[in-house]
C-alpha positions as CSV (number, residue, x, y, z in Angstrom):
1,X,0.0,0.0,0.0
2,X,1.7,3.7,-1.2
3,X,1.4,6.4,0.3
4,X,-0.7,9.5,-0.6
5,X,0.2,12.1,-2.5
6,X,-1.1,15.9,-2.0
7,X,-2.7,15.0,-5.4
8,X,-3.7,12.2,-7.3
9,X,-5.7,11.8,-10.1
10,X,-8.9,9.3,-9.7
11,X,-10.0,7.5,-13.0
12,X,-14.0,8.7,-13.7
13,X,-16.7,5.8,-12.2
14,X,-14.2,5.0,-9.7
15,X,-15.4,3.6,-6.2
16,X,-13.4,4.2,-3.4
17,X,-13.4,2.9,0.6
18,X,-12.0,5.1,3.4
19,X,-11.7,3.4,6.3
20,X,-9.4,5.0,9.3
21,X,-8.1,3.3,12.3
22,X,-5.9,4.2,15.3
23,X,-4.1,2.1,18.4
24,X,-5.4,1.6,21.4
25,X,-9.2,1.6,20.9
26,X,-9.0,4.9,20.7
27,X,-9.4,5.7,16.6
28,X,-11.3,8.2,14.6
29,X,-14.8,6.7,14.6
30,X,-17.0,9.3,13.1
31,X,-17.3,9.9,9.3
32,X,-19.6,12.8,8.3
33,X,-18.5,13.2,4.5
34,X,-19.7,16.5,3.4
35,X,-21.1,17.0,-0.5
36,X,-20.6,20.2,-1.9
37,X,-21.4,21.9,-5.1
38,X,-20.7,25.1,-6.4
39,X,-16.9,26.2,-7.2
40,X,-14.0,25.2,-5.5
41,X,-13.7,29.1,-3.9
42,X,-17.3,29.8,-3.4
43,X,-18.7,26.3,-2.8
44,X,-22.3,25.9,-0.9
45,X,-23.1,22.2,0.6
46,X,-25.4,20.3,-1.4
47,X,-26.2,17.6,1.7
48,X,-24.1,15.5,4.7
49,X,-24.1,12.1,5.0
50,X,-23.6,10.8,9.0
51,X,-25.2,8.7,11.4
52,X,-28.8,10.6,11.2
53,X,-28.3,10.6,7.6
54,X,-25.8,7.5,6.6
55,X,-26.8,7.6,2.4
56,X,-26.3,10.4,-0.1
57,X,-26.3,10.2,-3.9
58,X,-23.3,8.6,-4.4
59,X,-21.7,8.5,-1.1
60,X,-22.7,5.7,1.7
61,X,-21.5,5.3,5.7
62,X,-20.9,1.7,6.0
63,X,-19.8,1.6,9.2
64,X,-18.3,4.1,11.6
65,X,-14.9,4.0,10.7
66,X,-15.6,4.0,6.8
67,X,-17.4,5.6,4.0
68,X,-18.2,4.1,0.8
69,X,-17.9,6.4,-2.3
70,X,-19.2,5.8,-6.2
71,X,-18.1,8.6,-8.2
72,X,-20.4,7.6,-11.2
73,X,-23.6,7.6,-9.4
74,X,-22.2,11.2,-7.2
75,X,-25.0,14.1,-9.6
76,X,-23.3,15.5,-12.0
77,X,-23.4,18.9,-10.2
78,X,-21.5,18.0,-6.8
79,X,-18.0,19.3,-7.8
80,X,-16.8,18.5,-4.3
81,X,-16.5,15.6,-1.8
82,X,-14.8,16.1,1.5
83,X,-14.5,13.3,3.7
84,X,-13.4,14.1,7.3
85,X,-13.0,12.4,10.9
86,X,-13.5,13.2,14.7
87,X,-12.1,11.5,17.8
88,X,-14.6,14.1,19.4
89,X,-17.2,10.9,20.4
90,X,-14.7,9.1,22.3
91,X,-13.6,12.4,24.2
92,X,-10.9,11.8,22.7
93,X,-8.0,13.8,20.6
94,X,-6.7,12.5,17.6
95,X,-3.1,12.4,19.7
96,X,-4.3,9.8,21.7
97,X,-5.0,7.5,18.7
98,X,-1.4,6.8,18.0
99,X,-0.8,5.4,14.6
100,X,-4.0,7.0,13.1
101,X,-4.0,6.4,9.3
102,X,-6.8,6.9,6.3
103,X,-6.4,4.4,3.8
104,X,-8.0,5.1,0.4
105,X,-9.1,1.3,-1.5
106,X,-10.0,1.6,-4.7
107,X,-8.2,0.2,-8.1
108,X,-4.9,1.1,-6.1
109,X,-4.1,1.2,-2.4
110,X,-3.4,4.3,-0.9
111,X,-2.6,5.6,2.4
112,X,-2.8,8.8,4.9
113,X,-0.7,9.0,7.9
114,X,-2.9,11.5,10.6
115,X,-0.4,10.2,12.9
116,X,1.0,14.4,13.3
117,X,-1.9,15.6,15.0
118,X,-2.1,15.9,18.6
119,X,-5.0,18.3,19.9
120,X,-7.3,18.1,17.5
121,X,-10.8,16.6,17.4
122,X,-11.6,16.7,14.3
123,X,-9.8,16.4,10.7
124,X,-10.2,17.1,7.2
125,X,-9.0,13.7,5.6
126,X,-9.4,14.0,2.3
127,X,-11.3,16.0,-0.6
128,X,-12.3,14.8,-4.0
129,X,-12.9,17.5,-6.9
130,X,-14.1,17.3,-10.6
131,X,-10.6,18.1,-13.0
132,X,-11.9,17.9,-16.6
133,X,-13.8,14.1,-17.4
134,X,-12.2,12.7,-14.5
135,X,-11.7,13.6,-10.4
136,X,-8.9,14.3,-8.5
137,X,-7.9,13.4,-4.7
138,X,-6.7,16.1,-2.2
139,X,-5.2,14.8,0.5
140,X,-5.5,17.6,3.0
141,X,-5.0,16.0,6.6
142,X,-5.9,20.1,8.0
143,X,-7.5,19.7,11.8
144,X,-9.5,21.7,14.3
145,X,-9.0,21.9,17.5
146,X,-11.9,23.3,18.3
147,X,-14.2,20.0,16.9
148,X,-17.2,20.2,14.3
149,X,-17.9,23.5,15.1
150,X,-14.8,25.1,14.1
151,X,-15.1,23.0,10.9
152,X,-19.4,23.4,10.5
153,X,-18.4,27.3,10.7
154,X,-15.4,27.0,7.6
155,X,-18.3,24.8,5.3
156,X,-20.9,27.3,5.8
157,X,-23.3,25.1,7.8
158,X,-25.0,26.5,10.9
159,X,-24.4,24.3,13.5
160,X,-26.9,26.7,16.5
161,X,-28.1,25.0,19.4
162,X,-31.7,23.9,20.3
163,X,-32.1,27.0,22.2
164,X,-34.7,29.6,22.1
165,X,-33.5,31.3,18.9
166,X,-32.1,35.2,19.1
167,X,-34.6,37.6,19.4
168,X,-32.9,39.5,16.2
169,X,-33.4,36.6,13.9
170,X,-36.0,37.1,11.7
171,X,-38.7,34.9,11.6
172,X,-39.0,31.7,9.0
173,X,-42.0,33.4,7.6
174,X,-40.2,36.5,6.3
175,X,-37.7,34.3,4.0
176,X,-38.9,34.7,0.4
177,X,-39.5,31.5,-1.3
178,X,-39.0,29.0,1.7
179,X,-38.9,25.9,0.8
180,X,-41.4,22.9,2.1
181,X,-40.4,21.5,5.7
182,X,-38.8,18.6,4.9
183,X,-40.1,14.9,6.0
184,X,-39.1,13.8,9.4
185,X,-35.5,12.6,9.5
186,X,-35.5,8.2,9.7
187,X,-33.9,7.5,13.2
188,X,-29.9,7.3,13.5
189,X,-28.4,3.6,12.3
190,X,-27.2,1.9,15.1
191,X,-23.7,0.3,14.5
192,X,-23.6,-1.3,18.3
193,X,-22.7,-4.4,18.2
194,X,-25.6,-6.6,19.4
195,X,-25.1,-9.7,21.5
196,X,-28.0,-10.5,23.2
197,X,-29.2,-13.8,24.4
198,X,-32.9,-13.8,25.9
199,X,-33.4,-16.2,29.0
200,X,-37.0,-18.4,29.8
201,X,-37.3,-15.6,32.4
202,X,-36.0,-12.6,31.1
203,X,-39.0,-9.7,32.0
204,X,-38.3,-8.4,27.7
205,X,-38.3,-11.0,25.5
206,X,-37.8,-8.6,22.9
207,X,-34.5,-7.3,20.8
208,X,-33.6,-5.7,18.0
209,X,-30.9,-5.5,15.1
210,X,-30.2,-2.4,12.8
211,X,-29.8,-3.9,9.2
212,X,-28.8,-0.8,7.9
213,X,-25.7,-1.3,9.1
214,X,-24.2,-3.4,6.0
215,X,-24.5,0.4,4.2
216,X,-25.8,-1.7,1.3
217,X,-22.2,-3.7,1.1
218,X,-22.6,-7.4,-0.3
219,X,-22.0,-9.9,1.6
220,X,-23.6,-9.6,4.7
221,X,-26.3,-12.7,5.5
222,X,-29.5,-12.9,8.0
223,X,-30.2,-16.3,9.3
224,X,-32.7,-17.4,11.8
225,X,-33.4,-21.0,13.1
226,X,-33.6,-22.9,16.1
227,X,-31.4,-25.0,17.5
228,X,-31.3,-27.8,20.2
229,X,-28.7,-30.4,21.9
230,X,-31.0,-33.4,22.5
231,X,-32.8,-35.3,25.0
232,X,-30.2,-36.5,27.7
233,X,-27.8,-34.2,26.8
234,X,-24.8,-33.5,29.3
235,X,-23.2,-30.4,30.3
236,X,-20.2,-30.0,32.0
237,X,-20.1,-27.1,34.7
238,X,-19.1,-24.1,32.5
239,X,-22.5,-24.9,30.5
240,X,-20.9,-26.3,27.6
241,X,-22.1,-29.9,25.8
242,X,-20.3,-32.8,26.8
243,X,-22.8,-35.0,25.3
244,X,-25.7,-34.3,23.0
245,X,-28.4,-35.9,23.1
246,X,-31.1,-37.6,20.7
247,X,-34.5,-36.4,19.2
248,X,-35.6,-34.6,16.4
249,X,-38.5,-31.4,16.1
250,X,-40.0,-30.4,13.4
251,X,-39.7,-26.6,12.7
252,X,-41.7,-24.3,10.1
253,X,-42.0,-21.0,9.1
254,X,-44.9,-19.1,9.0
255,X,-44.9,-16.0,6.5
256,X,-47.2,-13.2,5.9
257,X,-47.7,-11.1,3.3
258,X,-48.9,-7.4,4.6
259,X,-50.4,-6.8,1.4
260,X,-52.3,-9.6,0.1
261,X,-53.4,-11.1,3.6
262,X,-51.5,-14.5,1.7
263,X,-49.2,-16.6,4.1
264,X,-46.4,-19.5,3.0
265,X,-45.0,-21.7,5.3
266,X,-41.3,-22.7,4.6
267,X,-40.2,-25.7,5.9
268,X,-37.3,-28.5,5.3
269,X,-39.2,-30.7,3.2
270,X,-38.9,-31.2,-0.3
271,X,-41.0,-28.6,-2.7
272,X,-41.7,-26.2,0.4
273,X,-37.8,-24.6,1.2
274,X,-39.0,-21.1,-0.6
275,X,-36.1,-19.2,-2.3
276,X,-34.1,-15.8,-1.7
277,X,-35.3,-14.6,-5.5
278,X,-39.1,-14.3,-5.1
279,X,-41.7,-13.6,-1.9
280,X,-40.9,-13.8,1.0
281,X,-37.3,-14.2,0.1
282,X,-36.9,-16.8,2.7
283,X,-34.5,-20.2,1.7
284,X,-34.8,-23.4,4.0
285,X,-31.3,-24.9,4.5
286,X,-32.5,-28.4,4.8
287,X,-33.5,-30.8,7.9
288,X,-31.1,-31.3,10.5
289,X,-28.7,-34.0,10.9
290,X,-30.0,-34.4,14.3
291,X,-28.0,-33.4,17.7
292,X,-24.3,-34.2,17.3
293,X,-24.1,-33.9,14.1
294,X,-20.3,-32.9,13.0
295,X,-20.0,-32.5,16.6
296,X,-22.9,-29.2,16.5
297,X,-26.0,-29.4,17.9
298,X,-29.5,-29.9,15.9
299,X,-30.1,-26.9,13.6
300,X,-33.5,-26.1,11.4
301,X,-32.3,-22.5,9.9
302,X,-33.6,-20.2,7.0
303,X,-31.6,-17.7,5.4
304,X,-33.5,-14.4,4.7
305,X,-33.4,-11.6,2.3
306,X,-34.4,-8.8,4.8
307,X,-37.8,-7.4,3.3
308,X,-40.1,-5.2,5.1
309,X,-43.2,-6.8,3.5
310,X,-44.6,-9.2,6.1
311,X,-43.5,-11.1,8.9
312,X,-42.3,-14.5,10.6
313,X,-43.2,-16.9,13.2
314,X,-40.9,-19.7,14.0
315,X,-43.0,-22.6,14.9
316,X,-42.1,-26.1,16.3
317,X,-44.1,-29.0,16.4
318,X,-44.7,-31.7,18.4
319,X,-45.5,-34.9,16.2
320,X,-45.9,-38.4,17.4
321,X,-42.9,-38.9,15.3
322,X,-41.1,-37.3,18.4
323,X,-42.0,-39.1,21.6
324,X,-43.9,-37.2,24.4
325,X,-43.1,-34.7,26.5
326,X,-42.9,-30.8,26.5
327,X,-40.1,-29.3,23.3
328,X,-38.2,-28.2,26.2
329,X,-37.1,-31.5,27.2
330,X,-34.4,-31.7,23.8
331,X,-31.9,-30.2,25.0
332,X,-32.4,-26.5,25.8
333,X,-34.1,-24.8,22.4
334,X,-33.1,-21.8,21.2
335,X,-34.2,-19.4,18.6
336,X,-30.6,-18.1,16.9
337,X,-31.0,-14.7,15.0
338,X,-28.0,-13.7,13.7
339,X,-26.6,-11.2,11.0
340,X,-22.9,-9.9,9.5
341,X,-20.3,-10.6,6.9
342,X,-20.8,-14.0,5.7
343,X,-18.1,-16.8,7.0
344,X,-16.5,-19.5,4.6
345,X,-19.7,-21.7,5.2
346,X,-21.6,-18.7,3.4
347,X,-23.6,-18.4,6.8
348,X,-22.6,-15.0,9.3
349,X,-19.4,-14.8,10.4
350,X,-17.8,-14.9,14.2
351,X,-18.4,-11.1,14.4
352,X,-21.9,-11.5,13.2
353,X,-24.7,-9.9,15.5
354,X,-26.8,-12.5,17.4
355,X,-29.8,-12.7,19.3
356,X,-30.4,-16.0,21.1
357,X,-33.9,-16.5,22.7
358,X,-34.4,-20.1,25.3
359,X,-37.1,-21.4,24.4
360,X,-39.8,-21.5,27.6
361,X,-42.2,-24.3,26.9
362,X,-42.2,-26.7,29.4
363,X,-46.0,-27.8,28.5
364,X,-47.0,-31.0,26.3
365,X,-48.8,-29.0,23.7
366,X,-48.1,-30.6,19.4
367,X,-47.4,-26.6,19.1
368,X,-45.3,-23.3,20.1
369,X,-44.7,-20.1,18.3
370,X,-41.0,-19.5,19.7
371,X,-40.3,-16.3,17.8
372,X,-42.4,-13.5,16.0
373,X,-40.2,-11.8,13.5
374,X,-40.6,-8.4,11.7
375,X,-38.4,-6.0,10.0
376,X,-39.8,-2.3,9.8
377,X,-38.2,0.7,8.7
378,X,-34.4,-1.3,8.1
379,X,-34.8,-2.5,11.7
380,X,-35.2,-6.2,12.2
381,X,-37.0,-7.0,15.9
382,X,-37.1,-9.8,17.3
383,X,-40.4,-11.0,20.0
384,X,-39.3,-14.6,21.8
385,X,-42.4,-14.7,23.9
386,X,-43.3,-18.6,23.8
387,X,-47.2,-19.2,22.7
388,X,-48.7,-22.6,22.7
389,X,-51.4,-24.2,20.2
390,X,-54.6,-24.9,22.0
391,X,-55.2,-27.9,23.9
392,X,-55.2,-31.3,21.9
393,X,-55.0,-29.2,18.6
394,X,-52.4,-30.3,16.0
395,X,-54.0,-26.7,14.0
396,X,-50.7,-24.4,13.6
397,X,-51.1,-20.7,15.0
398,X,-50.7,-18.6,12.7
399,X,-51.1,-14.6,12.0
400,X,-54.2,-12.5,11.3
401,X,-53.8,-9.7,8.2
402,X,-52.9,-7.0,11.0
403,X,-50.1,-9.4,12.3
404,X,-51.2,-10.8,15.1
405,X,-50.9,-14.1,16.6
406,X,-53.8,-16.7,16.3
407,X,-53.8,-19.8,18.5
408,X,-56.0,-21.7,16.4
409,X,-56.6,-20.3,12.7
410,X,-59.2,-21.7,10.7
411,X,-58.4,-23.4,7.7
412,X,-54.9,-23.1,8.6
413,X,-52.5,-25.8,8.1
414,X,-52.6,-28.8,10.5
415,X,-49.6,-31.1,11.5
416,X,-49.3,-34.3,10.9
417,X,-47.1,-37.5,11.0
418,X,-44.2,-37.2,8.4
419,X,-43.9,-41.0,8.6
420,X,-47.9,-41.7,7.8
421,X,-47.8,-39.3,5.2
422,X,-44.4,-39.8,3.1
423,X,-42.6,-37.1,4.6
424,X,-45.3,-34.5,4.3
425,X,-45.7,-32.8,7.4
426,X,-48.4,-30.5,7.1
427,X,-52.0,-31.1,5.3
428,X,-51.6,-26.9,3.4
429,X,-48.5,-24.6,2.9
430,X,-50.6,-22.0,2.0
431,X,-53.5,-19.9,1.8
432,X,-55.2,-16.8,3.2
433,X,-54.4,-15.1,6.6
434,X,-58.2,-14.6,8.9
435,X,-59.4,-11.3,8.5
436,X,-58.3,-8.9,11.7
C-alpha cells in the first residue's frame, strides 16, 4: 500500500473505501463526509451524510470507521466531496489515537498518515474534486482543534443549538420562497454491536438489530433458526455440551404477506424450502442432521433476504414422530438470530450480530410459536415470547392480516405424522391469513 500524495488523479466511475483506524481503541470513529457543489472558492453544501443521515447520492457510511464512495452515481453537479473524521465521540484527541491512518481502497491502495496531529478533534481527511472528465484526490489532513464547530463554521453550515433562537433573527415566515419543511428525518443507524441472548425468564423478550448497518455492502447474511442439543444431553459445569443428546422437532415457518393477507409456510421438506429470489425471500437450509451432528447441535435454519413486507413466526411441532413430553425436554431450544459478513460456510461470520432466545415451553402442547419476526423501517425485531397451540390441537397458530398471533386459525394448516404421510408434514402450505 503507497502512500498518498497531496494529489492524485482518480479514473471517472471510480469507487473508493475510506476506512481509518488508530491504536489503542482509541481511533477516529465518526465519518460525516460532506457534499458540496458550487466552485472550489465559493462552494455551498449540497447535503451530509452521517449517522442521522448515513446515504447520499453517491456516497454511503458503511460503518463508523468508513465511508463508501461511487463517483459515477455522485450528480453530476457536486463538484466537491470532502470526507473528514473526529475523535470528538470518544472524548478523545486525535493524539491519543497513536498510529491514526486513512487508507484510500479503490483500483490502487493508498494511504494517509494522521499520525501528526495531537490536539485536535476533528480532521479534514481528504477531498475529491471534478478536473476535466475525471476527479482528482486532495489529501489535506488540515484539523481543528476546536471540533465540528470550528469546521461546521469553515463549510458554511449552521451548527446553532436547540435554544430559544435570538430575538434579532428574523422569523422563518419572512424568507422569500422558503422551501417545504422537509419529512421527518429516519432514526440514527445503530452500528452497536448486538449480542444478546434472551433467557425463559428474562421480563423483555424482545430485541432488536439495525440492518442498515451493511450500508448496502454485499455480503452480509440474515439467518434465523432454532437450534437444540438433545434429550439426555450432558453439560459440564461451565455450561458447555459434553454430550448431546437424541431427538428430532420439526420446525416451520410461517410468513405473511402485509399486502395480500396471503401466508407461506417454509419448511425442510422437499418442494416447500422457498427461495431468496421471489416472496418472501426466505431459503430453507434443509432438515437437520440431528444433535451431534459434525459434533454441533441440531439446527433447522432459513436464510433471509431482509424485506419489510410481512413477517415470521418460528413454529415447532410436536408430532408423534417425536415421543412425548414438552419441546423443552431436547436439549435447551433456542431461537438463533444472527446477522454480519458472511463466514466461509456462506452463513454469518464470528463477528456476526446474534440474538439467542431459550425457548420457555415446558408444556406437552403438538405446538409453540417460539419467535415472532418483523423488520420495519431497516430494523429487524425480534419477540421470543413462547405461545402454545390450544389444547389437543395439532391446528398451527398462525397470524391474522394485522399481524397478530392466532392460537387456532381456521383453515390453517394442521400437523401431521411425516412417517404416515411420506414425509409431508403439514395437510396446506398455503393460503389466506383470517381477517383482523
Amino acid at each position: 500500500m503507497s502512500r498518498v500524495q497531496p494529489v492524485v488523479d482518480v479514473v471517472a466511475g471510480s469507487r473508493l473505501r475510506v476506512p481509518t483506524s488508530g491504536s489503542g481503541g482509541r481511533g477516529p470513529s465518526c465519518f460525516p463526509p460532506c457534499v458540496l457543489h458550487g466552485s472550489l472558492s465559493n462552494a455551498m453544501l449540497a447535503y451530509c451524510v452521517f449517522f442521522n443521515n448515513p446515504t447520499g447520492p453517491g456516497v454511503t457510511l458503511t460503518a463508523t470507521t468508513t465511508v463508501a464512495i461511487d463517483l459515477a452515481a455522485v450528480p453530476a453537479d457536486v463538484d466537491r466531496v470532502l470526507v473528514t473524521a473526529s475523535t470528538e465521540a470518544q472524548g478523545a484527541r486525535f493524539g491519543d489515537a497513536a498510529g491514526a491512518v486513512a487508507d484510500i481502497r479503490g483500483s490502487d491502495e493508498l494511504r494517509l498518515d494522521l499520525g501528526g496531529l495531537t490536539t485536535e478533534t476533528v480532521v479534514q481527511v481528504v477531498a475529491l474534486y471534478r478536473r476535466g472528465a475525471g476527479w482528482r484526490l486532495d489529501a489535506i489532513a488540515q484539523g481543528y482543534t476546536a471540533g465540528l464547530a470550528a469546521l461546521a463554521e469553515e463549510l458554511g453550515i449552521d451548527v446553532g443549538d436547540d435554544g430559544p433562537a435570538p430575538v434579532a433573527a428574523a422569523p422563518a415566515a419572512a424568507v422569500p420562497d422558503a422551501p417545504a419543511p422537509a419529512a421527518p428525518a429516519a432514526p440514527a443507524v445503530s452500528f452497536e454491536k448486538v449480542r444478546i441472548s434472551l433467557a425463559k425468564d428474562a421480563p423483555d423478550k424482545t430485541a432488536r438489530i439495525d440492518l442498515r448497518k451493511s450500508g448496502g455492502e454485499p455480503g452480509w447474511v440474515l439467518t434465523v433458526g432454532l437450534e437444540w442439543d438433545g434429550r439426555g444431553a450432558r453439560y459440564g459445569r461451565d455450561g458447555a455440551v459434553k454430550k448431546y443428546g437424541t431427538g428430532d422437532l420439526d420446525v416451520y415457518f410461517f410468513c405473511r404477506n402485509e399486502v395480500t393477507g396471503e401466508y407461506v409456510v417454509i419448511s425442510g421438506e422437499q418442494g416447500h424450502r422457498g427461495s431468496l429470489e421471489q416472496w418472501p425471500h426466505v431459503h430453507h437450509l434443509g432438515d437437520s442432521l440431528g444433535p451431534g451432528g459434525n459434533g454441533r447441535p441440531a439446527t433447522e435454519q432459513v436464510r433471509m433476504t431482509p424485506t419489510e413486507n410481512g413477517d415470521i413466526l418460528v413454529n415447532v411441532y410436536q408430532s408423534v414422530d417425536n415421543g412425548a413430553g414438552a419441546i423443552d425436554t431436547f436439549g435447551r431450544p433456542r431461537v438463533a438470530v444472527r446477522y454480519g459478513r458472511a463466514g466461509a460456510d456462506g452463513l454469518p461470520g464470528p463477528d456476526a450480530d446474534e440474538i439467542v432466545v431459550e425457548v420457555g415451553n415446558g408444556r406437552n402442547s403438538f405446538w409453540a410459536t417460539v419467535a415472532h419476526i418483523d423488520v420495519e423501517g431497516g430494523v429487524l425485531s425480534v419477540d421470543g415470547e413462547t405461545r402454545y397451540s390450544a389444547f389437543a390441537s395439532e391446528r398451527m397458530p398462525g397470524l391474522d392480516t394485522a399481524g397478530h398471533w392466532v392460537r387456532k386459525p381456521k383453515d390453517g394448516p394442521v400437523g401431521r405424522s411425516k412417517k404416515a404421510n411420506g414425509g409431508v408434514g403439514l395437510t396446506r402450505y398455503d393460503g389466506m391469513c383470517p381477517p383482523a
